[in-house]
N, C-alpha and C positions, 0 to 999 in steps of 0.2 A: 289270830292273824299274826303273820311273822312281822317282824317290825323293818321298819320300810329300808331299802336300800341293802338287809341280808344276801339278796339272789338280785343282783344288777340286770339279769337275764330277764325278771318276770316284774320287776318295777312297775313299768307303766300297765301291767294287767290290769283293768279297771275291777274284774273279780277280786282283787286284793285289797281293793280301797272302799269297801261296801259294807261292813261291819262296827261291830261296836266295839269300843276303846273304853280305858279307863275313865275315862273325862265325856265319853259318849256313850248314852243308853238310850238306845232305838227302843225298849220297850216304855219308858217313860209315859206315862197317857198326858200328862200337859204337853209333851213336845209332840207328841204326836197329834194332837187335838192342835195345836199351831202350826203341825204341816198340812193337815186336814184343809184347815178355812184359808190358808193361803194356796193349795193345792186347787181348791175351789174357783181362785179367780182366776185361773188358767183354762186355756181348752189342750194343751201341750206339754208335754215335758220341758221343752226351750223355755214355753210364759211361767211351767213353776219355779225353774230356777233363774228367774227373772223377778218373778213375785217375793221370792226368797229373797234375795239381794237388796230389794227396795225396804222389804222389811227391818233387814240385819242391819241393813247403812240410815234408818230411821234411828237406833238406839244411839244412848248418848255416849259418846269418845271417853270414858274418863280410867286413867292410870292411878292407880292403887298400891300403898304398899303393902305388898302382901307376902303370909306366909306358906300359903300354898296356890295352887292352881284352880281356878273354878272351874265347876262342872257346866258344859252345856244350858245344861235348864237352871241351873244358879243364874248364868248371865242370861237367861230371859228372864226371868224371876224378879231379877233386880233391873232387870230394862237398861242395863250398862253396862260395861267393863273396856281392856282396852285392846287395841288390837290382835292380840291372841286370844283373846276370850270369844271375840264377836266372832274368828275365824271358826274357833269350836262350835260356836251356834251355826253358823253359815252353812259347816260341813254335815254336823247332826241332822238339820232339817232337812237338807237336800239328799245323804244317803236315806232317811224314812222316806221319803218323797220316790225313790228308787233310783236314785241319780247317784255313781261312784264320784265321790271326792275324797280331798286330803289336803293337806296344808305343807307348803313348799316354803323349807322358810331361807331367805337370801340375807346375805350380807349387803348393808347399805351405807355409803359414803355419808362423812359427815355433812356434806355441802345440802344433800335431799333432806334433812334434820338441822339448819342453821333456824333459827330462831325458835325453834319448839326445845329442845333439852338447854340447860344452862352450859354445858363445856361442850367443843367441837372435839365428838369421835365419832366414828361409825358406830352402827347396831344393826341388829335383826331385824326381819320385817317378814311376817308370815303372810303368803300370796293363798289364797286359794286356789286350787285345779278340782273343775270339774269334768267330768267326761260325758261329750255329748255331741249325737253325729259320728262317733269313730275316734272322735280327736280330745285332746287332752286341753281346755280352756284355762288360762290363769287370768286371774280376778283380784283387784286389791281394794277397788272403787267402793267397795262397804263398810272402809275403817272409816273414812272422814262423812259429815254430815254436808249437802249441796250450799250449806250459807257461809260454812268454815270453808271450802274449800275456794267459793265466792270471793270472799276477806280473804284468805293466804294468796289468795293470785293479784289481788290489788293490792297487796302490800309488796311481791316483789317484782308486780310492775313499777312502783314506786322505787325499791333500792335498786334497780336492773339487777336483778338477777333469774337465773333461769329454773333455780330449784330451791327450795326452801320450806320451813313449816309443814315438811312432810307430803309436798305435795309437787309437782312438775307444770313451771306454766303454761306451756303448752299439751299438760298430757289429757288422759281423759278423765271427765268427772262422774261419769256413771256407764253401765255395762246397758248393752245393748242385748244380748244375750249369743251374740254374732262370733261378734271380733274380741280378742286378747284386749283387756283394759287393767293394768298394771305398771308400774317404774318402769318397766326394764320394755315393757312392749314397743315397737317399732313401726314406722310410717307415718307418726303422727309429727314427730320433731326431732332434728337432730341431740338435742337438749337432753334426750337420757340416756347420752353417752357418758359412759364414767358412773354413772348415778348407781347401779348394780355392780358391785366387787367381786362376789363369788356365790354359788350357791350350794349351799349346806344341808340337803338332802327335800326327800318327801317325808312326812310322817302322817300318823292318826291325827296325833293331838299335841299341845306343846309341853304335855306330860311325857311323853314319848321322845319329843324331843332333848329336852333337859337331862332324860337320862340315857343319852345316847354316847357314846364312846368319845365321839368329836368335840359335842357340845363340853363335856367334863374335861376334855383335855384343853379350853380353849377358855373357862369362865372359874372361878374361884366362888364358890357359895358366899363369901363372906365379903366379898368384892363385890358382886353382885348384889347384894342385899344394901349393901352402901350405895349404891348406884341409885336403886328403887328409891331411898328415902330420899334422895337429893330431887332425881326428876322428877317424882310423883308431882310433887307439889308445883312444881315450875311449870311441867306441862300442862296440868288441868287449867292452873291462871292461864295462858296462853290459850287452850283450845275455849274456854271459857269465853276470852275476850275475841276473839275472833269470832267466834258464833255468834254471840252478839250483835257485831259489825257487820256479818252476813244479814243478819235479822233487819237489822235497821234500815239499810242501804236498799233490801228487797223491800220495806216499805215504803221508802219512800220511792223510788221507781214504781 
């Protein structure tokens, strides 16, 4: 497969976003035996990749300092990873499922990441797009768990603010399988204005993307790797403690 954004002209082909990548193998029999049983509680293509979603945004959120990229069936494997890893399971399950996807990944202000990284800058944020009905869907509602998302929105009702810990308070908490549910999606609140800066292409996978022209002229390997060991840790305690509080707050209501 040519790597995404080469021919501007044939981009959004959903034919182009159906195959297997470095980081994705559609022959894999575990991944495929987990599209299978989630395929199973669908009567629809829309319910599988709706079943898929509920799946993917079930695993747990955790950032890792890592030296390389996991594989798809790594991050089910291990039932974890952080929001690029969970996007590569998202997309593996859904193109075996027969569903064209790919992973869009955007540049996001630091205000949409105030209290989850320890220093205020922007970062990446890989959206899923799947193709269904004709049209191109983006989806982000499977990085964050529904009890963290719960807890980050009552804590910046708490500081008034409108975006934070990775999440939009007024945006959406999970995919219908309908509507656009993502940062940057519109009609729900004027609130994710600003929150999206620019978007930095389609890819396979975020193997694909790291070694793309843009991303090398834009990130320093050795910058970057400093970066990983500082946030890992700050954000897992954070997603940690907010899960938690999700947890708690659902039991006691």
């Amino acid at each position: 497969m040519a790597p995404a954004g080469s021919d501007p002209i044939d981009t959004d082909d959903p034919r182009r976003w159906f195959g297997r990548s470095a980081l994705i193998d559609l022959d894999d029999p575990r991944l495929r035996l987990r599209a299978s049983s989630l395929a199973q509680l669908a009567s629809d293509v829309r319910g599988r990749a709706v079943a898929i979603h509920g799946y993917v945004k079930g695993l747990a959120l955790r950032k890792r300092i890592r030296t390389r990229c996991w594989t798809a069936r790594e991050v089910m494997d291990k039932e974890k990873g952080d929001a690029a890893n969970k996007a590569a399971l998202f997309v593996a399950l859904l193109r075996i499922c027969g569903i064209p996807s790919r992973i869009r990944f955007v540049l996001v202000s630091s205000a949409l990441l105030h209290g989850l990284l320890p220093l205020k800058r922007q970062a990446t944020r890989p959206i899923v797009e799947l193709w269904l009905d004709g049209a191109w869907h983006r989806v982000d509602t499977h990085i964050f768990s529904a009890a963290y998302v719960a807890a980050a929105r009552q804590r910046l009702r708490v500081e008034k603010r409108s975006a934070g810990y990775g999440v939009i308070l007024a945006g959406y908490s999970s995919w219908n399988g309908v509507d656009d549910a993502w940062v940057g999606a519109t009609g729900k609140s004027d609130s994710q204005a600003g929150v999206v800066l620019a978007d930095l292409g389609a890819f396979n996978d975020e193997l694909e993307f790291h070694e793309s022209a843009g991303y090398r002229q834009r990130h320093s390997r050795l910058v970057s790797m400093a970066r990983w060991c500082v946030d890992a840790p700050w954000m897992n305690r954070v997603v940690r403690q907010l899960e938690r509080e999700g947890r708690d707050s659902a039991a006691v209501t």
